[in-house]
N, C-alpha and C positions, 0 to 999 in steps of 0.2 A: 393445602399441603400439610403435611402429617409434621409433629417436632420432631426434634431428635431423640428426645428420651422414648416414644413411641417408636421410631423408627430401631433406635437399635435395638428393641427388641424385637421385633413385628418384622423388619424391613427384609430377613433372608426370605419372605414368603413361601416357604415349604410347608406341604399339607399333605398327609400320606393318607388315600381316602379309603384304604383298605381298612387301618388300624387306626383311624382318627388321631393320627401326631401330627402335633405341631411343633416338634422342635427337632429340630435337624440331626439329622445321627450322624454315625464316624463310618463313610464308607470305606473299608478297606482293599477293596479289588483293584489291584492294580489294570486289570484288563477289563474288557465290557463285549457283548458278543456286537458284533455286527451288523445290522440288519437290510443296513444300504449301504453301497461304496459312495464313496466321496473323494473329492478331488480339494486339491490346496489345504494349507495347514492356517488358514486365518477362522479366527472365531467372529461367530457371526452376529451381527448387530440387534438382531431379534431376543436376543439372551439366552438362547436356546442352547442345549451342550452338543457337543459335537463328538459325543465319550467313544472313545478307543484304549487309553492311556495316560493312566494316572499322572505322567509326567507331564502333560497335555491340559488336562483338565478331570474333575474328580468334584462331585454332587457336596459335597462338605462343604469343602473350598469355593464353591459356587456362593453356594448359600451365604457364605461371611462377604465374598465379594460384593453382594446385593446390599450388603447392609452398608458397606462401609461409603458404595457409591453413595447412599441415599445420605449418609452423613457428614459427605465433602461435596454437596449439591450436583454432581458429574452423573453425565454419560452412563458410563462404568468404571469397574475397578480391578488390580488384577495383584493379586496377594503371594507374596513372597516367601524364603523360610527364613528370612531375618530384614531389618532395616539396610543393610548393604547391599543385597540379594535385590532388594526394589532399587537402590539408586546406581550399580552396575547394571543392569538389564535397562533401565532407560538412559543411564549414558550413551550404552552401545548403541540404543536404539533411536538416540538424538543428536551424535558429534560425529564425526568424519575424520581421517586422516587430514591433517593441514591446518582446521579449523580451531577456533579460539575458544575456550572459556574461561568467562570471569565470574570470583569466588572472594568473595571475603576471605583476607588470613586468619579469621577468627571465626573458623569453621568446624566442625566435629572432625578430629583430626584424619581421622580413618577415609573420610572422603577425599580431604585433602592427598594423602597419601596414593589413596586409588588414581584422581588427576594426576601426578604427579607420574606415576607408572608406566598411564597410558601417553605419556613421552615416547618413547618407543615405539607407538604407533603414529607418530607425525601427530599427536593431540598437544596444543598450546595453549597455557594456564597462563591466567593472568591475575594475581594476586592484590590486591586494595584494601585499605582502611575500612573496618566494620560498619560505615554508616551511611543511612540512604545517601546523602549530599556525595561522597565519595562513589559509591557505585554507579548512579547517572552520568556523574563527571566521569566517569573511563567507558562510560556506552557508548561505543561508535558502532560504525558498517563493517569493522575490523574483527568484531566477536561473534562468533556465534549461538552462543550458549551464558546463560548469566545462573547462575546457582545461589542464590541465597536461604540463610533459615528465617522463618518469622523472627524466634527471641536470639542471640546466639549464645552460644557455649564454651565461657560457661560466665560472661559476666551480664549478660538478659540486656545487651544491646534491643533495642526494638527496630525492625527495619521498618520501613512504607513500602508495603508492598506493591499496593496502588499505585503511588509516583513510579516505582521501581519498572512495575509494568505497563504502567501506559507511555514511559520511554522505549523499551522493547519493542513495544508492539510496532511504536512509527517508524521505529529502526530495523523492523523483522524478527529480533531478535529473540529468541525460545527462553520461555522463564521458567524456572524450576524452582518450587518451593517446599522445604522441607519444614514441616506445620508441626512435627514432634512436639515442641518444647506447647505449641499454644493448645493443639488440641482445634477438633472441627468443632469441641463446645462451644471455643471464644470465638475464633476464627475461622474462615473459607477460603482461600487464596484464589480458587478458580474464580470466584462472584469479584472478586477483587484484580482478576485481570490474566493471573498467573494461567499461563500452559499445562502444566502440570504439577499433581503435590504427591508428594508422601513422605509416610510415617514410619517409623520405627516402633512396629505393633505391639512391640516387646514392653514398652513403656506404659503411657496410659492406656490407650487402647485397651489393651489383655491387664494390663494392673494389678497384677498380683506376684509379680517377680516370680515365673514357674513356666516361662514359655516364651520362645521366639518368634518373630514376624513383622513384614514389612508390607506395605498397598505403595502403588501408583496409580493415581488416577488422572483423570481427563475428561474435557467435554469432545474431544477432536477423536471421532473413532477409526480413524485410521492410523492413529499417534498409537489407541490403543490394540488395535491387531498388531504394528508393530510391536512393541513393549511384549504384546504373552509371547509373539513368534519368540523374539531374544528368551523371552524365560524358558520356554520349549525349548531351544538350545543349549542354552547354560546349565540346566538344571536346576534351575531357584525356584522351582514352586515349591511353597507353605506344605506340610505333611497332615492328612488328612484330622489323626489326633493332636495337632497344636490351632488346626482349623474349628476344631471342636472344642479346645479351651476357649481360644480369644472368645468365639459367637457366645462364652459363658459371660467371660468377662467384660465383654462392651456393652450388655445390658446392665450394667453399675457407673457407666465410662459420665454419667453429668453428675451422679449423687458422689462420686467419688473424686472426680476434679472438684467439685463443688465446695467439700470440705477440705480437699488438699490447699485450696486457694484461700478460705479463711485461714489457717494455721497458718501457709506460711505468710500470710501479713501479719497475723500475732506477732510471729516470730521474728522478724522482719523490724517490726518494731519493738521488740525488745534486743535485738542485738542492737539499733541504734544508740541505746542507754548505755549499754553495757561497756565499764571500763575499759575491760582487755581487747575492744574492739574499736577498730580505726574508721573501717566503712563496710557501707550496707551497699548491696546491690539488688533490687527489686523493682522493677515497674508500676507496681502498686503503691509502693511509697509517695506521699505526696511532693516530696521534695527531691524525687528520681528525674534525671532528663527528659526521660522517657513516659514522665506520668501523662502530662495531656494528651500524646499519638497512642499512649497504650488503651487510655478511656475512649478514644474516636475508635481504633479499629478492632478491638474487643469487645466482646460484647457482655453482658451483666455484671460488669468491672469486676470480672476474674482474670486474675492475671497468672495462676499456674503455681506449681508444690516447688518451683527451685528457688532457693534462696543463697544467695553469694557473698561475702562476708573477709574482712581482712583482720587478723590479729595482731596485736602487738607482739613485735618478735620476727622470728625469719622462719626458714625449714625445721629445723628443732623444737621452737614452740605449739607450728602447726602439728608434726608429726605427733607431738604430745597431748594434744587437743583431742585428734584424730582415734588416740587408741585409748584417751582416757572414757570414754561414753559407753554406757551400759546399755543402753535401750537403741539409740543410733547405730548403726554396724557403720562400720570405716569397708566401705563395698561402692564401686560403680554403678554405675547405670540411676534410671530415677524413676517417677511416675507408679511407684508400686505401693501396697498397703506398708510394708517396713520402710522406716526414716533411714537412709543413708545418707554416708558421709563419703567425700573425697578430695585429696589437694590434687588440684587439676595440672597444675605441672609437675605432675611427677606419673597421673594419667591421661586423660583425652588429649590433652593439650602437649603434651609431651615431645608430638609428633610436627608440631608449631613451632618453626625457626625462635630460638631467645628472642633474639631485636624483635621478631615483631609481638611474641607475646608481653614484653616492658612493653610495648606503645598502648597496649587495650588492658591492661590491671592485669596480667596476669601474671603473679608476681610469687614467689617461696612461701608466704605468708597468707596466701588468698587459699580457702575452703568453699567448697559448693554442698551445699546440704540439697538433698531432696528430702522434702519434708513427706512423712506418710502418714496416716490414720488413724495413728495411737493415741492418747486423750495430749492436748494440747500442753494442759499443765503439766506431765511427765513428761514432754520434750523437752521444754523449756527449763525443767529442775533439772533434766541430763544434760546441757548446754551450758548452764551455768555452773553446775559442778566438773564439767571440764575444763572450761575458761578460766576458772577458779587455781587448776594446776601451774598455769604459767604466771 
């Protein structure tokens, strides 16, 4: 079996034997002539396309499909045109009127929000403490549906996936894991139990802060004809030129996690030292809760570019933190070549009841850095001459 750094380059397997290319173009036709009719709208197991209609399916978007399966060890894949885009299309295509899902309240909040919505359609959330030990304890025959993320968002909780899912499975119940924060470099959630994973392609994946996209994948091919039929529906397939960045950008996706993950333990350990700072949050850390399950289910003791951090001070210090950085931009999201910054209660998290953000640190005072690609020692001198403000 081929690695991963092989794979995300190699693995769309496209070869145009006319003009000898190997790398996959931008097909833009929304239509494709017909040559046979065909009956039913499910995609076929052989990987073959089935082209009619771009909204359908489209030769680009194939091609990043293929690679992304080979990279979360599944079946196949089926690509989005954002991170939300993949986790409503396999909601719909996994929960029922009447039936339960359980979620960590220390969730990317946008999901949460989405659960919460589909209230309205008889769908029942059921909300818990961020850690494996809490999620087992509320698995019963009573849930349907269990949602967790590998790290969470934004204080790099580490879950067990494993334990998580080999409760599910004796109980039935459908595991969903969202692999964003770790990346298929460290981690695989299907080898480790999980039903289904995806990403928010927008992040590492594609890594360059310049484009949107999401995968769900699966080893259970019928889980996945559902999931494209829902995306065929909704309209959430990926646009053939943001299919044509990511397939640029995932052949970089190990050398650039790679260094994103030395930086931010750098950094990680120097906020430890640092006066104006109370506490470090990083998996990586030797002295994190989270260090011995992050070294067992990780793999090359990379633990990922976010780094979580608490100042001395409340909302005014942070905010001043926040805008004083030259080289950091005070912007959302993570996983891309520019350092961002953000205070999560006042974004992602925002959408996360008070009470329960105080129970998991998430506090006026708590900053989330996603660390990017820039030379290490000019982070580090823009962090300290911010810290330096308050």
């Amino acid at each position: 079996m081929r690695k991963l750094q092989t794979e995300a380059i190699h693995g769309h397997v496209f070869y145009d034997e006319k003009f000898g290319a190997f790398i996959p173009p931008i097909y833009l036709s929304v239509v494709y002539e017909q040559f046979e009719r065909t009956t039913g709208e499910v995609r076929r197991t052989d990987r073959d396309l089935e082209l009619k209609y771009s909204r359908e399916e489209n030769p680009t978007v194939r091609a990043l499909e293929r690679i992304f399966a080979r990279l979360e060890k599944t079946i196949d894949a089926i690509a989005f045109n954002s991170g939300m885009g993949s986790i409503s299309s396999t909601l719909f295509a996994l929960i029922n009127s009447g039936e339960t899902v359980l979620i960590p309240y220390e969730s990317y909040g946008t999901t949460i929000q989405l659960l919460d919505n589909m209230g309205k359609y008889g769908v029942k959330v059921r909300k818990v403490y961020p850690s494996t030990e809490k999620i087992i304890e509320n698995l019963n025959r009573d849930v349907n549906l269990v949602f967790v993320e590998t790290m969470t968002n934004p204080t790099l909780k580490v879950i067990d996936v494993g334990e998580v899912a080999k409760v599910a499975r004796e109980l039935g119940v459908k595991l969903i894991v969202d692999n964003t924060f770790a990346s298929p470099v460290i981690f695989n959630p299907i080898n480790a139990g999980a039903h289904v994973v995806i990403h928010s392609a927008t992040k590492y994946i594609a890594g360059h802060n310049d484009v949107l996209g999401g995968f769900s994948a699966t080893d259970d091919i019928e889980l996945i004809r559902e999931i494209w039929d829902w995306r065929r529906k909704l309209g959430t397939i990926i646009q053939p030129f943001d299919a044509y960045l990511i397939l640029r950008g995932v052949k970089t996706l190990k050398l650039r996690f790679k260094k994103h993950s030395e930086s931010a333990l750098a950094i990680a350990e120097f906020l430890q030292e640092h006066p104006k700072v109370v506490e470090v949050y990083y998996p990586g850390l030797k002295d994190s809760p989270y260090y011995s399950l992050a070294c067992r289910m990780f793999k090359e003791k990379m633990f990922g570019g976010v780094v979580s951090f608490k100042i001395r001070g409340g909302i005014n210090e942070a905010k001043k933190v926040l805008l004083s950085t030259a080289i950091i931009k005070p912007s959302p999201s993570l996983g891309g070549t520019e350092s961002l910054m953000t205070i999560p209660a006042l974004s992602s998290a925002k959408y996360i009841p008070k009470e329960y953000r105080g129970k998991v640190g998430i506090t006026d005072n708590l900053l989330r850095l996603s660390v990017g690609l820039e030379d290490i020692d000019d982070i580090i001198e823009d962090l300290d001459r911010a810290l330096s403000r308050i």
